[in-house]
N, C-alpha and C positions, 0 to 999 in steps of 0.2 A: 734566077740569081738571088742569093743573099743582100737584102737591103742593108745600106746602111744603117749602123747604129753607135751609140756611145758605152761603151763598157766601163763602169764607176765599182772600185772594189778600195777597202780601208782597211787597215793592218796598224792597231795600234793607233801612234798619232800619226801615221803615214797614209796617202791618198792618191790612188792613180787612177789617171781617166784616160782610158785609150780608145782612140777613131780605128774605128773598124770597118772598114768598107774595101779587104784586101783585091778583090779583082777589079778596083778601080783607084789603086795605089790609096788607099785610104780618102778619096777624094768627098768632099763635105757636099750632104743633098738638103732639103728645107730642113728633112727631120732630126739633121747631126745638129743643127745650126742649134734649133730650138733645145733641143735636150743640152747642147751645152752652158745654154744658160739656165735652162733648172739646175744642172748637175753644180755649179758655181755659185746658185744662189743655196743652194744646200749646205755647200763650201762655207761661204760665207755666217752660215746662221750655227756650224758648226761650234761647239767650246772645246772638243777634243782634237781636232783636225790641227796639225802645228806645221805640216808641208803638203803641198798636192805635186805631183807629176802627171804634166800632159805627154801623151807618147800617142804612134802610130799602130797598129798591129802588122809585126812581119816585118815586113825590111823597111818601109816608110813610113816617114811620117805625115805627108799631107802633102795630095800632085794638087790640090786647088779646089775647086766646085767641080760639080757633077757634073757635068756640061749634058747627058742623058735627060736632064728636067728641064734643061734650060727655054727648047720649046715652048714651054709649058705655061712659061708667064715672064718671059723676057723681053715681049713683042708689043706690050702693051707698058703705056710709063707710069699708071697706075701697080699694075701688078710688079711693076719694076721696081719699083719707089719703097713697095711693100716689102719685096724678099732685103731688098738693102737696108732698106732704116727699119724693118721690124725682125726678121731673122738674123740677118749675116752684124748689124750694129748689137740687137738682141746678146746675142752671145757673146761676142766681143766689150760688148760694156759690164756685162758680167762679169767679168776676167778683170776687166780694168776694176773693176768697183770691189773687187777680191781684200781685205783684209791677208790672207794666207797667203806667204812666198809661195811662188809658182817656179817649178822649176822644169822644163823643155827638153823632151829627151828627143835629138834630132838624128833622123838615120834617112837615108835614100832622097827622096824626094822633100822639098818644102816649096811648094810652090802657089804664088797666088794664097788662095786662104790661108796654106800652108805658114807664107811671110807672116799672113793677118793676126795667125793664133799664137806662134810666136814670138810674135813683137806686143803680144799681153804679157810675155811671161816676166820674173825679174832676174831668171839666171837661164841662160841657153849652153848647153852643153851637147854640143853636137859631134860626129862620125866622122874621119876626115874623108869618104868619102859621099856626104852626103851636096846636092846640087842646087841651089837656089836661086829662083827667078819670079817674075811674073807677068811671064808672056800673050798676056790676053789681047794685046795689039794685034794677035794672030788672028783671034775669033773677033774681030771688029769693034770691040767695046771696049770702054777706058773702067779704071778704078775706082767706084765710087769717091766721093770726097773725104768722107770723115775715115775711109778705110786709106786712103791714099796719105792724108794728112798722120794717121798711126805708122804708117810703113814709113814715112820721108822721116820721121820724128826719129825712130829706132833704127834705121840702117844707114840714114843720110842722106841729104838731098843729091848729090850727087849720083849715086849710086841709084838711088828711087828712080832717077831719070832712067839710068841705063835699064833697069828691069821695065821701064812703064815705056817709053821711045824706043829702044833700042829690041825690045825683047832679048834683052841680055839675061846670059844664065853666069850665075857664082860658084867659084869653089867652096867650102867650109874653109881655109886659110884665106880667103878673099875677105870674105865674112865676120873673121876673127879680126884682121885690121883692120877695117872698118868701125872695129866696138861692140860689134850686133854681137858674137857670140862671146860666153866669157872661158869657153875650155873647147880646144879643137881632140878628141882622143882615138886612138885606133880603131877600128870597126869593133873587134872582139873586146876592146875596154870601158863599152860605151853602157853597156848596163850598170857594172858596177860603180862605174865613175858615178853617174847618176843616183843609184842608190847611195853610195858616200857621202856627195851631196846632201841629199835628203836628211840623212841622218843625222849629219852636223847641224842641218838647220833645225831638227827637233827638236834635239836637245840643247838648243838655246832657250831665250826667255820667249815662249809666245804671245804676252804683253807685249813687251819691246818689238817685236816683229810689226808686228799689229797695227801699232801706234807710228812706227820706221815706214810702213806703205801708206800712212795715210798722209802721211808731212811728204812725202816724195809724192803722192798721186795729186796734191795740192799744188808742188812746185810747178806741175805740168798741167795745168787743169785748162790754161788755154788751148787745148789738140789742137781742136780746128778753128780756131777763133783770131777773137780779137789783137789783144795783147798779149805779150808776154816779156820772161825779163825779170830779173831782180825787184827792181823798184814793184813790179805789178804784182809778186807771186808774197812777196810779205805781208801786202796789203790782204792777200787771200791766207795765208793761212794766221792770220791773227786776226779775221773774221769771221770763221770756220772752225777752227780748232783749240783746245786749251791744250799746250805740248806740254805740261809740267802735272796735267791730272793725276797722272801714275805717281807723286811725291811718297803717299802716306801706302800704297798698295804693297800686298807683302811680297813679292815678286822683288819689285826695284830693293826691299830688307832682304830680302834673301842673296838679291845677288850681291849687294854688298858686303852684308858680313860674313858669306861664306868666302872673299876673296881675304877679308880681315880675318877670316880664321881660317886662312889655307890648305880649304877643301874645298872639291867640289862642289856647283851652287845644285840644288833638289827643285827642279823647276819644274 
């Protein structure tokens, strides 16, 4: 069998990474985990990159972990410790730590990682037939912390329970009320909808973008922690961040006088 892998191609200021591991629904093994956080820190150190798209290959998007490796260093709390907080956090705080909108092209399966990798993204635009859970109560093991504390964060603690206690599974219209997704679209509209997307997002300012993830990745910087809250989150981003740097940049003149000279802004 064809191992897993990450497929990273760039078109312009466009960016798509797709998990490809189709005869095991796109399911993520150590090697998917690691390469997605090179392929993000790539992302990241990019100047031309102004949107990325995570997508499955073929009809899903991510049934979970490979449970085939699982053997392998699941049985020891050492090697345990290692695949969670050095792989599966690994890639996932890459995502978080992402400057670039990240936009979620969800079809078939999302399940378990599946939840993990879209609850990094900032816009999910899913299949209305696609099914979401994360039923590992099955296979005897809970959700790590800081992946469980992402998941409860983006889909709700309510809901978190039913996937993590219940092994409950979701519709994509379940999903859409709850918040987690922001466009539910018919199976065959699910490409284009997503590229649309994208595209709107490029051709905005990606300063402004940039700067927009980093005042939101601040408001939420307690995931699994301490505090959080109003009072806590001002304290951090006015410790952290100067919001007003972009003043004199020609981007923020661009975008203004091309609205005082009503034309389109050249961003």
């Amino acid at each position: 069998m064809v191992p897993g892998t990450l497929r990273f191609e760039q078109v312009g200021p466009l960016a798509r990474i797709t998990l490809c591991h189709t005869h095991r629904f796109n399911a993520m093994t150590r090697l998917m985990w690691r390469e997605l956080r090179v392929a993000f820190e790539h992302v990241q150190l990019s100047q031309d990159i102004r949107c990325v798209v995570v997508a499955g290959e073929g009809s899903h998007f991510c049934s979970g972990g490979d449970i085939s490796e699982y053997a392998a260093f699941r049985f020891q709390e050492a090697s345990l410790r290692e695949f969670h907080e050095g792989d599966v956090w690994g890639g996932l705080q890459a995502m978080l730590d992402c400057d670039v909108p990240i936009v979620a092209q969800i079809a078939g399966n999302c399940m378990g990682a599946g939840v993990e990798i879209a609850s990094c993204c900032d816009i999910r635009v899913s299949a209305q037939s696609a099914r979401f859970g994360a039923p590992i109560a099955k296979l005897g093991f809970p959700m790590a912390p800081r992946e469980a504390a992402l998941v409860a964060r983006e889909v709700g603690a309510v809901m978190a329970r039913q996937m993590l206690l219940e092994a409950a599974l979701f519709g994509a219209h379940d999903l859409k009320a709850a918040g987690f997704l922001s466009r539910v679209v018919d199976d065959d509209a699910l490409d284009a909808e997503v590229q649309a997307t994208a595209l709107r997002i490029a051709a905005l300012a990606p300063q402004a973008a940039r700067m927009n993830k980093q005042t939101l990745r601040e408001l939420n910087q307690p995931l699994a922690g301490v505090s959080s809250g109003f009072s806590h989150h001002k304290k951090v981003v006015k410790s952290t961040l100067n919001p007003y740097a972009y003043a004199n940049s020609a981007e923020h003149r661009e975008g203004i006088q091309a609205f005082l000279d009503k034309r389109k802004p050249a961003f």
